[in-house]
N, C-alpha and C positions, 0 to 999 in steps of 0.2 A: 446489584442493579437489575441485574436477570429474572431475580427471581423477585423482583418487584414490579418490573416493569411489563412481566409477560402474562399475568395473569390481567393487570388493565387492557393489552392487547387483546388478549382472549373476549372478556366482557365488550370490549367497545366495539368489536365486529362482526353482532351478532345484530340483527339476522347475516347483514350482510359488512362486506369493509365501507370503511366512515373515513374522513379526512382524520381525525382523532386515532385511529388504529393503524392508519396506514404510516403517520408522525411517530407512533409510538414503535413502529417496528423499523424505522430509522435510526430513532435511540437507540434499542436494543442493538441494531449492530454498529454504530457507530460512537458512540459513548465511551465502554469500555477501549478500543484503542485510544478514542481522543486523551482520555483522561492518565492514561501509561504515557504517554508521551511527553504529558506536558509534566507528570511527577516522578519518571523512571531519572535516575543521576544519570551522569555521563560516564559511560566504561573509560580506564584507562587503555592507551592503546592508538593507533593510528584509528583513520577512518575506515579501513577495511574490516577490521578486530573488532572496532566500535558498532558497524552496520551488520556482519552476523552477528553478535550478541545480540542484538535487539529483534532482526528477523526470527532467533533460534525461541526468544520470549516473546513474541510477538505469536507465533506460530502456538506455541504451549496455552497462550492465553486464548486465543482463537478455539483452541478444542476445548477449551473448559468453559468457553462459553458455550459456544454448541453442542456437546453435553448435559450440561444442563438444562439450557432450554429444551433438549429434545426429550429429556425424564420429566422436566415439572410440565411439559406442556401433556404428554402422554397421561401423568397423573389428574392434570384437569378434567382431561375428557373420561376419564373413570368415576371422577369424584361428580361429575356432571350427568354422567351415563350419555351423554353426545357419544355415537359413534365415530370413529373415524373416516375422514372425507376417503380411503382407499383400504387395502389390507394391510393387516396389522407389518407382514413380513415386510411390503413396498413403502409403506410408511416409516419405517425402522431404517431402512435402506436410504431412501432420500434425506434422512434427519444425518445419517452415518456421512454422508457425501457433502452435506450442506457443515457437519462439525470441521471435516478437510478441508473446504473449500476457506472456510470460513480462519481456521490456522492458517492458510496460505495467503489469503488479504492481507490479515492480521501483521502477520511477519512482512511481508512486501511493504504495507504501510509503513509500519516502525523504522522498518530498515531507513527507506525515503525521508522520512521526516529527521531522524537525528540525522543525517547523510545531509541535507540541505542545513540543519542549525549548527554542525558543525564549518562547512564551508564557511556560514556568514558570520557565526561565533569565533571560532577557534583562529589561531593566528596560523598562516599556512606552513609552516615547517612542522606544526603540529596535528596535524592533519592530513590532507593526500599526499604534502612533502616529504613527509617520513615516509611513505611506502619506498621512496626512492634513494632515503640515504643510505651513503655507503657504495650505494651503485656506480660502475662507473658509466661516463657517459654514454650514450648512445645515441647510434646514427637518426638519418633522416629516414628514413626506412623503417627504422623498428617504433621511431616515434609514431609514425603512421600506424603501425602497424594497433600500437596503443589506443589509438584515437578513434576506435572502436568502442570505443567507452568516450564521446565527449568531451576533451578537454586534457581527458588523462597523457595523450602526446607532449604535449604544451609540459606535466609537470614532469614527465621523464627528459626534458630536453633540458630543465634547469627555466623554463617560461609561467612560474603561477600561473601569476599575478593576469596573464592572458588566456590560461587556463580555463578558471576559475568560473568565469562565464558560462561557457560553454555546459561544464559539468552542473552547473546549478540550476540552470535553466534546463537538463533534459531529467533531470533530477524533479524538479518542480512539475513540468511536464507529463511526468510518469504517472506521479504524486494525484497530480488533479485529475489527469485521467483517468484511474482506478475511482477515485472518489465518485468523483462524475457518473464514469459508469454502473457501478455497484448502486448509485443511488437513481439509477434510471431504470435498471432492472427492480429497485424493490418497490420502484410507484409503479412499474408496470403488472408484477407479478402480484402484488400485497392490495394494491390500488385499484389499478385497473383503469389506469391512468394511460394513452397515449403519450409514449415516450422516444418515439424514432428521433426527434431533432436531439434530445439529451443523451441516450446508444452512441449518436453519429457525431457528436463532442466529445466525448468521452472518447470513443475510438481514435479521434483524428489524434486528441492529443497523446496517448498512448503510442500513436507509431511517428508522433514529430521528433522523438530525440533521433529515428533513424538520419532524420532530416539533416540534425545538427551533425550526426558521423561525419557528414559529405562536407559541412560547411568547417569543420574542424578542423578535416585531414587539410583542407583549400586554405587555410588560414594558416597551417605550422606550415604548409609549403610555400605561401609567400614569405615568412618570418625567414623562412630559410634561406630564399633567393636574395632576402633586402640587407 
């Protein structure tokens, strides 16, 4: 996909970026996760085990794609004789930072998305339940304490099914936000597009599962009282 996709990016943003080049370097970074996601199987294993494998592949995919696009895109402008819009050593460097950055999405995404198909897939003993068996119970206190993670109080307490909410939805949350934002930095960077209201969505939803911590820990402590 990369190496199909980059070289049309290339052409289409000449002289300048086009609606056409700026589309296509959406593809470019969002395709390849999409497409792992929806064809990678499901790891055996709870959903802890299940979300780093996918981060741990997610992260591997990410630098191979940014890898490559940063050798064929360098190859273009050789074969074109275009110089480089910087020097060679600083251009080499931000492509190095943009492959990192780009494994670190990658894995984040992955992780979130089988994290949420799991939740709404998998039947719950199969899933965040098992992190728990075996365990014995625990107080009100340490469930909180869990609840730092959305929902996850609720399944150490023996409560899914009340759970389950909470973690999906700050799960989802995350999810869209990353999205959101990464695709508001690349209309604004690639485009040149004013993007502050899609930044400032992106952001919000990003820091709302803090939101959900607070309504979480407030919800096992009524569960608790009634």
């Amino acid at each position: 996909m990369v190496i199909i996709l980059l070289p049309l990016h290339f052409l289409t943003e000449r002289p300048r970026p086009t609606a056409l080049s700026t589309a296509l370097v959406l593809l470019l970074f969002f395709l390849p996760p999409a497409l792992a996601a929806v064809r990678l199987e499901f790891r055996a294993g709870n959903l802890a085990s299940q979300s780093l494998g996918y981060v741990r592949f997610g992260a591997m995919l990410g630098l191979v794609v940014g890898v490559v696009g940063g050798l064929e895109k360098a190859l273009l402008h050789l074969v074109t004789g275009e110089p480089l819009p910087i020097s060679p050593v600083l251009w080499s460097g931000i492509a190095a930072l943009f492959a990192l950055s780009a494994g670190l999405a990658y894995g984040v995404m992955l992780g979130l998305v089988r994290g949420a198909q799991a939740l709404v897939g998998a039947p719950l003993p199969n899933s965040v339940g098992s992190l728990f068996a075996g365990v014995p119970p625990v107080s009100r206190w340490s469930g909180l304490l869990y609840s730092l993670i959305p929902g996850l109080g609720h399944f150490a307490l023996g409560w899914p099914a009340r759970g389950r909410p909470f973690l999906l939805a700050a799960i989802v949350s995350g999810l869209s936000g990353l999205v959101i934002g990464i695709a508001g930095l690349i209309l604004l960077v690639e485009g040149g597009i004013p993007t502050l209201p899609i930044l400032a969505l992106g952001a919000a939803l990003v820091i709302f599962p803090v939101a959900l911590v607070l309504l979480s820990a407030l919800d096992l402590l009524f569960l608790q009282r009634s």
